[in-house]
N, C-alpha and C positions, 0 to 999 in steps of 0.2 A: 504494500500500500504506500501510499504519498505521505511521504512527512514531513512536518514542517515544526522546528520546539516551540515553544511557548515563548522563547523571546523575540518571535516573528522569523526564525532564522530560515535559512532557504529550504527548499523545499527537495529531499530527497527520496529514495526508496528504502523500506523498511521493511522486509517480506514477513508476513508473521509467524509463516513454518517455511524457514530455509530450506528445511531436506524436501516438504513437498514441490516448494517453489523451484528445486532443483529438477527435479521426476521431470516435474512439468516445460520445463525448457529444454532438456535434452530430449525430450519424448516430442516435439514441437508442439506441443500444447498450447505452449503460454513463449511470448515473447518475452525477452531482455527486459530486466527489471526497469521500469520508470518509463517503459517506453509508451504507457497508454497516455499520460499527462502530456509527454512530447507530441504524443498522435493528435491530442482535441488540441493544444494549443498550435500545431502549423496549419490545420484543417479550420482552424476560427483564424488566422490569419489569412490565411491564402482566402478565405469569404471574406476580408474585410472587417471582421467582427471585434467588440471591444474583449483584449483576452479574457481566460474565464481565471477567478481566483481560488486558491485549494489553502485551507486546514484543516490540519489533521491532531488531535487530543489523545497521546496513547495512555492518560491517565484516565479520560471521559470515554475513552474505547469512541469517538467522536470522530467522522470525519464531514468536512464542509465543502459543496464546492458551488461557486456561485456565475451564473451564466449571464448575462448581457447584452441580447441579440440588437444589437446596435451597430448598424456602418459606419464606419470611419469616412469622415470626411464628404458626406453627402452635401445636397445645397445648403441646408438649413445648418450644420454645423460650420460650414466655409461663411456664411453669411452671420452667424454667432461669432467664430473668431474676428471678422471683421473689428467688430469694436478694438481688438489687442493690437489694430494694423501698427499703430506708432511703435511698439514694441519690438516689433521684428523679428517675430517668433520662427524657428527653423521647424522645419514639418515634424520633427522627432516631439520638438515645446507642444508643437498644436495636438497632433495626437497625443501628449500625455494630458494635456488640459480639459480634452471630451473624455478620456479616459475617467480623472477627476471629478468629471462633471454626473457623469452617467454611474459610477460606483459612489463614489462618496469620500473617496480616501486613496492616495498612490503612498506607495514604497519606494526605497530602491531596487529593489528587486523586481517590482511591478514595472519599472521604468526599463528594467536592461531586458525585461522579457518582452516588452513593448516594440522596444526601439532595437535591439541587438546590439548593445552597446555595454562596455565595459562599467566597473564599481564607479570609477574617479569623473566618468566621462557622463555619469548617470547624477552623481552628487552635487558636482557643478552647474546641470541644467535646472536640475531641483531645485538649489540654493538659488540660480539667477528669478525663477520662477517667486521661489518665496520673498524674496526683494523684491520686486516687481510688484506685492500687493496682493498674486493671485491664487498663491497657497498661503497655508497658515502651519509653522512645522509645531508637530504635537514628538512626545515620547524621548526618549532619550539612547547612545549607543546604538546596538542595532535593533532597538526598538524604535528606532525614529520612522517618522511618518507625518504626511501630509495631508491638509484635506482642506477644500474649495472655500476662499473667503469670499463673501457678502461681494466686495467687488468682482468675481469671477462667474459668481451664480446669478445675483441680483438683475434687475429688468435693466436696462440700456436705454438711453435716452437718443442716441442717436447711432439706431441700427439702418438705418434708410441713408442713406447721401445728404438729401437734404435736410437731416436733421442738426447739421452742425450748425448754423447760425442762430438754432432756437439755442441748443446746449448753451451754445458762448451766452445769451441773452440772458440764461436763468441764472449766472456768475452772481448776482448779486441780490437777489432770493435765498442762494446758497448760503451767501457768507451773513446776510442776516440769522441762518439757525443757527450759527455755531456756538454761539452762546448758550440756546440750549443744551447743543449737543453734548456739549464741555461736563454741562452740572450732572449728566447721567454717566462721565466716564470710568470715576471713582467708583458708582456702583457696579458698573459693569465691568471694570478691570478687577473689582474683588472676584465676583462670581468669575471668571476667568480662572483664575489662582486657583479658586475652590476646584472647578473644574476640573482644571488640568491636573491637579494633584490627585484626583481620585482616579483623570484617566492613565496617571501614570504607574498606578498599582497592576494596571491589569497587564494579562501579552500583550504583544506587541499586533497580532491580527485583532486579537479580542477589541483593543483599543482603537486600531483604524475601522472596525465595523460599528461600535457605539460612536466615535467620533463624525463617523459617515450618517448617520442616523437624521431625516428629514424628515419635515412636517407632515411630509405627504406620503409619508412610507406605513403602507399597512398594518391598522394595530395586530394582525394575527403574526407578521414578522417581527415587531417589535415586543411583544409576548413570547417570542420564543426566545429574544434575546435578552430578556429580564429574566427569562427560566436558567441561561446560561452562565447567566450575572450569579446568580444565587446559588449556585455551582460552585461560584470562590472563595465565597465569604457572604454573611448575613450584612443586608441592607437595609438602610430606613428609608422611607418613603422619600424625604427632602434628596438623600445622596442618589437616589436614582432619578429623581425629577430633575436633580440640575447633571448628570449625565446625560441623560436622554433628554435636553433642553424643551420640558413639558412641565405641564402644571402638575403639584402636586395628587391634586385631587385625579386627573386625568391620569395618573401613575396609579392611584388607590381601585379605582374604576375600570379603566380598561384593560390593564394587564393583571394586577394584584390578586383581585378576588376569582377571576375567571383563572387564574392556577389554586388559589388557596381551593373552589370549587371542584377543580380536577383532581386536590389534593399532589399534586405536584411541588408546593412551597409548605411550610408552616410557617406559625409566627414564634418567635424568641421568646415572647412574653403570652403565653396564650391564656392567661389566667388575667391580662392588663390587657384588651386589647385597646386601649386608649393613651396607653404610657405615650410618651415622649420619646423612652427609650427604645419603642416597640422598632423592632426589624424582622428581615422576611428570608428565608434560609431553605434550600433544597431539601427537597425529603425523597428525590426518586433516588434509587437503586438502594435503600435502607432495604434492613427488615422489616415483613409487616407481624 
């Protein structure tokens, strides 16, 4: 099977019975180890397609892989990158940008499997990317990891030709908000901190797929990935609403109770469920 450790590291083969895995390739059964993951990712390239991404948990007996049937580089994305024209992006930046756009989160790794490009040659375009505004780096070592800021995702004011003269015009509309903007930054650079510190406890996949996590991404996928959370450690409501940047209540409601329901989670405090200190913790593969 595909492996990858838990501090996001590359992705290898790991066979789980060597001697059968043997039988089976000299018998031609079964091909050359790792060669199915090489097989879907040139066969989603050669289609143009965004690569697929693989985790594998040989402590959760877990494996993940996530598919993307998105083209690279069609009208609508060459008409999207427009806005970055001043940047001067080389086609290796723009396909990692839709990449970004369309997962939620790039690697290094996600980048040299992307482009076929070397470690140094992958960390450099990353680093000019995150300078530029258009990533945001999360994690640390080779948990490091990347994922789409508000200027990369956000709507565009002047995606048309003719919208630049309106843009230049609203100059001073803009710099009237700043003044608001300013009094909200303290709050939002704390919760930032808070943030980042909780997502740097997790893996390094774990942490680019919660940090990838969007408004509009399906509560039955974002339930499966509060079930994954609770896996690592017991959670309080607050620490998973400001991970998965949602409301509290909307953490208590649509993920919580519908696992505590399936009995999938319990509570730390099941005799308080109103504590403060109440958190929420895996109870699958226990004894029953």
């Amino acid at each position: 099977m595909a492996q990858r450790d838990n501090n996001g590291g590359e992705l290898s083969s790991v066979p789980r019975n060597p001697l059968i895995a043997a039988v089976l390739h000299e018998t031609l059964f079964a091909e050359t180890k790792g060669s199915g993951i090489r097989t879907i990712r040139d066969a989603m390239d050669e289609a143009g397609l965004v690569p697929p991404l693989f985790e594998s948990d040989r402590e959760q007996d877990q494996f993940t892989a996530l598919f993307s049937f998105h083209h690279f580089l069609g009208e609508d994305d060459i008409r999207w990158l427009a806005r970055f024209k001043d940047l001067h992006l080389s086609n290796e930046e723009a396909r990692a940008l839709v990449m970004a756009r369309e997962i939620g989160a790039i690697d290094n790794a996600s980048y040299r499997n992307l482009n076929k490009v070397d470690t140094l040659a992958a960390s450099a375009a990353l680093g000019r990317l995150r300078d530029a505004g258009l990533l945001s780096q999360r994690g640390r070592g080779s948990a490091t990891w990347y994922q789409p800021t508000e200027k990369l995702v956000g709507e565009s004011d002047d995606q048309d030709e003719g919208m630049g003269d309106l843009s230049s015009k609203s100059g001073s509309l803009s710099s009237k908000s700043d003044a608001l903007s300013s009094k909200s930054d303290s709050l939002s650079s704390k919760l930032d901190k808070e943030r980042n510190a909780l997502l740097n406890e997790l893996p390094g996949q774990m942490a680019a797929r919660v940090g990838g996590i969007g408004q509009r991404h399906p509560p039955e996928q974002v339930r499966e990935l509060v079930a994954e959370l609770c896996h690592l450690r017991a959670w309080r409501v607050e620490e998973l609403a400001l991970l998965l940047n949602r409301k509290a209540e909307t953490v208590r409601q649509d993920y919580l109770r519908p696992l505590l329901a399936e009995k999938r989670i319990a509570m730390t405090l099941p005799d308080k469920p109103n504590s403060p200190q109440q958190a929420y913790r895996s109870v699958e593969g226990e004894e029953t």
